[in-house]
C-alpha positions as CSV (number, residue, x, y, z in Angstrom):
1,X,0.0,0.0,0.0
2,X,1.7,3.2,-1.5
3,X,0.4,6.7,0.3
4,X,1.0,9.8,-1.9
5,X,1.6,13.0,0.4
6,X,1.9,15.9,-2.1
7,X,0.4,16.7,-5.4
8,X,1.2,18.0,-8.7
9,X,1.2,21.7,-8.0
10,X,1.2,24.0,-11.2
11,X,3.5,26.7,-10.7
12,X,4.7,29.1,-13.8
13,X,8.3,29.4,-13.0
14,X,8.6,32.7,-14.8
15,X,6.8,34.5,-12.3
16,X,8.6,32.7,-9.9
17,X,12.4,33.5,-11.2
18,X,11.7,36.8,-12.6
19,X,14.0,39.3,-10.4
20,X,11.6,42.0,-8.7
21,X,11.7,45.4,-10.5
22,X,12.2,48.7,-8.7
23,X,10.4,51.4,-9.9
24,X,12.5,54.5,-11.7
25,X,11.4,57.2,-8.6
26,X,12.6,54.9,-5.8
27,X,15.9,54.2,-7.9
28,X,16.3,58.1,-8.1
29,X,15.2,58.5,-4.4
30,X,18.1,56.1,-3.6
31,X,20.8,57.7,-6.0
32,X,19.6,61.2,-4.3
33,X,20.2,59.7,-0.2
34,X,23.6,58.6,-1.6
35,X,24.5,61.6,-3.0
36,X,23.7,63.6,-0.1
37,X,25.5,60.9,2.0
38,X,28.6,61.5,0.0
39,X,28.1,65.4,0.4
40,X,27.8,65.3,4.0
41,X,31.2,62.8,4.1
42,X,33.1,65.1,1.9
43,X,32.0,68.3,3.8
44,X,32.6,66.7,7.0
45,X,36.5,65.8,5.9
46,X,37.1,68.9,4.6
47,X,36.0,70.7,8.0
48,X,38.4,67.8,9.7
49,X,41.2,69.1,7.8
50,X,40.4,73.2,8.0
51,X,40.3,72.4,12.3
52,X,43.6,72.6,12.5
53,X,43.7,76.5,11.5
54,X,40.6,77.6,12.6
55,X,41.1,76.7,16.2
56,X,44.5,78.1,16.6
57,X,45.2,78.8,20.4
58,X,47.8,80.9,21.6
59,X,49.0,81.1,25.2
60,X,50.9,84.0,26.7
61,X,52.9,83.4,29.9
62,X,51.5,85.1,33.2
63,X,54.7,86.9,33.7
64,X,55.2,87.7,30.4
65,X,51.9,90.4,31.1
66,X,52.4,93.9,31.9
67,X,51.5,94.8,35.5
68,X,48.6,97.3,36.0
69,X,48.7,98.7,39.4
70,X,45.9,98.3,41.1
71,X,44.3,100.6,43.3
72,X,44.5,101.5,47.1
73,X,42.6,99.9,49.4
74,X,40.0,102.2,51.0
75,X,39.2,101.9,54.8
């Protein structure tokens, strides 16, 4: 006694291997988020590399100061 346990199922395998299609705005949409990523990066490296003069610091000895007098104290 033989038991069968799955059917013949009719399945069109072009729908099944076709690749899935994105549509020509969401393409664009992606391009555009990439883009701006790659803006950002590149602005964000450039500002890395301008740090360096921008915050230029410089430190002046204490005695190095002239000395104001400074006023009598009052009683």
């Amino acid at each position: 006694m033989t038991r069968v346990c799955a059917q013949e199922i009719d399945i069109d395998s072009f729908e099944v291997n076709s690749e899935p299609r994105v549509s020509k705005n969401v393409g664009r949409l992606m391009v555009g988020i990439v883009i701006g990523f790659a803006l950002v990066a590149l602005y964000a490296n450039i500002q890395k590399l301008r740090r360096a003069k921008i915050e230029t610091v410089i430190f002046t000895p204490a005695s190095a100061q002239s000395a104001t007098p400074s006023p009598a104290p009052t009683r």
